[in-house]
C-alpha positions in Angstrom: -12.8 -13.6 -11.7 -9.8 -11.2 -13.2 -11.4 -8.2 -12.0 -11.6 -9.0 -8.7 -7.9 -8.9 -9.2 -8.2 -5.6 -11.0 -9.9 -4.3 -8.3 -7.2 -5.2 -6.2 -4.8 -3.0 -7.9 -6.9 -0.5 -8.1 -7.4 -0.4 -4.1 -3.8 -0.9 -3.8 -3.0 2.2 -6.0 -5.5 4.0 -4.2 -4.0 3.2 -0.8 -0.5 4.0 -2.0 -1.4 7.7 -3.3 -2.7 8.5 -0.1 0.4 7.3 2.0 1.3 11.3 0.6 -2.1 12.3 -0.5 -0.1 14.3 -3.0 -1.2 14.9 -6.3 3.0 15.7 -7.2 3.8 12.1 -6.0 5.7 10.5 -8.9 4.1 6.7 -9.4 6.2 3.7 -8.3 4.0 1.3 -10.1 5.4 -2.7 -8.4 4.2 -4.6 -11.3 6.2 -5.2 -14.7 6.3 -3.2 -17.5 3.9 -4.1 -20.2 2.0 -6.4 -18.4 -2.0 -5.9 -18.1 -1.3 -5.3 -14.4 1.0 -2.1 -14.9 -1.7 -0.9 -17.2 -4.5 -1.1 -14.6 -2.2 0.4 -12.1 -1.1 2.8 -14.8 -4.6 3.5 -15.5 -5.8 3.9 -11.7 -2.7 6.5 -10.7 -3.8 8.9 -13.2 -7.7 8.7 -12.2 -6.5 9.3 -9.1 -4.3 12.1 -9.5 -7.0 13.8 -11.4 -9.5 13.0 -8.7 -7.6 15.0 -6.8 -7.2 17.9 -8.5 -10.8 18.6 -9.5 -11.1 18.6 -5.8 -8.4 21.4 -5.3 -9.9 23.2 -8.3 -13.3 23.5 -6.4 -11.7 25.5 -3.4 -13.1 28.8 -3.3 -10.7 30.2 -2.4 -7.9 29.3 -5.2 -6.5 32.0 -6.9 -7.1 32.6 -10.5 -3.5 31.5 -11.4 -3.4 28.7 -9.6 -7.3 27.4 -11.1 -5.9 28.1 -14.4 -2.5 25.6 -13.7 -4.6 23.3 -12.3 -7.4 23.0 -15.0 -4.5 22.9 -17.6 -3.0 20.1 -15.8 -6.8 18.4 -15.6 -6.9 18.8 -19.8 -3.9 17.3 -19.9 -4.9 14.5 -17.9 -8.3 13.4 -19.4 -5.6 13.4 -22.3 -3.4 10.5 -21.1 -6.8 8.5 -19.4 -7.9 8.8 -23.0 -4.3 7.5 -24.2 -4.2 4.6 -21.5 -8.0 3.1 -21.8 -6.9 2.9 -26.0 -3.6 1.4 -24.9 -5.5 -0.9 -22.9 -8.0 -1.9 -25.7 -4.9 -2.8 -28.1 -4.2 -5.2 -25.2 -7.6 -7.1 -25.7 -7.2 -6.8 -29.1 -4.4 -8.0 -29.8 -4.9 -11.1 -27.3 -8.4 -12.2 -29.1 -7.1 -11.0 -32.6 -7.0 -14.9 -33.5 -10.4 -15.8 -32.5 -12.7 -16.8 -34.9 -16.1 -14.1 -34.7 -19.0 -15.9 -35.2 -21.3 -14.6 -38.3 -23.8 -13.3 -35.8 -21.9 -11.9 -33.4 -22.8 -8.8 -31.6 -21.0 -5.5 -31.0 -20.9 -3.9 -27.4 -21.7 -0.3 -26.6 -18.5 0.1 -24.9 -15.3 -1.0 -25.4 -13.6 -3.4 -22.7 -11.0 -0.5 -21.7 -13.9 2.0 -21.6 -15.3 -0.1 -19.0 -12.2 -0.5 -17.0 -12.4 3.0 -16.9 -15.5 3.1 -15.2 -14.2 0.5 -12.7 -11.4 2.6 -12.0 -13.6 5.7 -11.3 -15.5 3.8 -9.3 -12.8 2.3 -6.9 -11.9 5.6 -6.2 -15.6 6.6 -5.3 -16.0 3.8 -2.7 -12.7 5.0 -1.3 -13.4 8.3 -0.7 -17.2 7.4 0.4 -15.9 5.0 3.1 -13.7 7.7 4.3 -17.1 10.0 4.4 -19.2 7.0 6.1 -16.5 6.0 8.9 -15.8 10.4 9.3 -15.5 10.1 13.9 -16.0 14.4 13.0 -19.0 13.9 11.0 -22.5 13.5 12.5 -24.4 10.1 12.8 -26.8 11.0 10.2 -24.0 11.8 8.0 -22.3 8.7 8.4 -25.7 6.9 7.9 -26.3 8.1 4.5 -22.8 7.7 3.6 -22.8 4.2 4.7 -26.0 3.8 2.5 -24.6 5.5 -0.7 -21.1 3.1 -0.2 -23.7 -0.3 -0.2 -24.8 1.0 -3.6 -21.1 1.6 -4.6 -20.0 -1.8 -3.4 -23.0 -3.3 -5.3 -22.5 -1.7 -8.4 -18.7 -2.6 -8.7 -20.3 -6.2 -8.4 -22.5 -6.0 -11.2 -20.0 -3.6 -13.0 -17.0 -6.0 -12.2 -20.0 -9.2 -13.8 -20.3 -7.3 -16.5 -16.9 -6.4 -17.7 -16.5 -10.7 -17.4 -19.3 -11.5 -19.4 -18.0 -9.2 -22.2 -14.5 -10.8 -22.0 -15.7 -14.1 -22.0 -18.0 -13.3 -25.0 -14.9 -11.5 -26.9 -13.1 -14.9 -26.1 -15.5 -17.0 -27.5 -16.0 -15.3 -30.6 -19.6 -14.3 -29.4 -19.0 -10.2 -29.6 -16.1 -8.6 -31.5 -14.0 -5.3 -30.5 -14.1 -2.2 -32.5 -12.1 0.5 -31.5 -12.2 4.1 -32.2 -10.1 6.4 -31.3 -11.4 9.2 -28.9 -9.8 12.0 -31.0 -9.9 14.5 -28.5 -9.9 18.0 -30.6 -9.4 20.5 -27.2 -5.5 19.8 -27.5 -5.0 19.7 -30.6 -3.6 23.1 -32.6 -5.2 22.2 -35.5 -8.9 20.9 -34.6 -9.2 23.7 -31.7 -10.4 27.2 -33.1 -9.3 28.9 -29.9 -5.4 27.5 -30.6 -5.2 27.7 -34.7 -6.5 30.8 -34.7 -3.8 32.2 -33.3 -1.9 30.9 -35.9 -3.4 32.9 -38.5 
């Protein structure tokens, strides 16, 4: 299955972000440029970047400056994720792009990127919930219902990781077809935001 080999990278990203646990830590992505496995890695580093700093944002005790950096920094973020899962969708299709669409195929909810994206999210969730469940400072009961929330995790990247397959396999076979719109995010753009072109005026 290819995402057990996505979910690979991802883990591997994962593990190499927190050899600094640094949200400054340039990437030093080890696969080639342009191939699908520099995207996912691509993709993963700036999930878990961002991960990261929603978790700084949340400290109480963060000055107002700072909060307002860091939120910036988030915008700008959900901007490139945005960029990367489209990049990654132009991937798929311009791999299937020659495959014949049956007359009654079927389009998915979600584009293949889109969930990639959730696959991503979700690596980092086990991570941080093993972390939680295997805690030595953390009380038993903790653990315990940490340990029980990672089983779900674990069995949900199994079905999610089934279900990305089955879609790819359908797009293959000319059983479902790929439409792809673009996200159009209007919050960082001068002229769709009223806060940014008003000041313009």
């Amino acid at each position: 299955m290819v995402t057990q080999q996505w979910n690979s990278i991802f883990d591997k990203c994962i593990e190499q972000y927190h050899i600094t646990d640094h949200v400054d830590e340039p990437i030093s992505n080890p696969y080639t440029d342009g191939s699908l496995e520099f995207l996912m890695y691509s993709k993963n580093w700036i999930d878990t970047v961002q991960w990261h700093l929603e978790d700084i944002i949340r400290d109480p005790n963060i000055s107002p400056e700072n909060a307002l950096k860091i939120k910036r920094r988030i915008d700008a973020s959900n901007q490139d994720r945005t960029d990367m899962v489209e990049y990654i969708d132009s991937y798929f299709l311009e791999k299937y792009k020659a495959v014949a669409v049956h007359a009654d195929a079927e389009i998915n909810t979600e584009s293949p990127a889109w969930a990639i994206d959730r696959l991503s999210i979700l690596a980092l969730k086990i991570y941080h919930m093993r972390e939680e469940a295997e805690r030595t400072d953390a009380s038993e009961e903790h653990r315990a219902k940490c340990q029980q929330k990672l089983d779900v995790l674990l069995e949900q990247r199994t079905d999610l990781s089934t279900g990305i397959e089955q879609l790819i396999e359908a797009i293959a076979a000319g059983k479902k077809y790929m439409k792809v719109y673009k996200q159009m995010k209007m919050y960082n753009d001068p002229s769709l935001n009223p806060v940014l072109y008003a000041k313009e005026k």
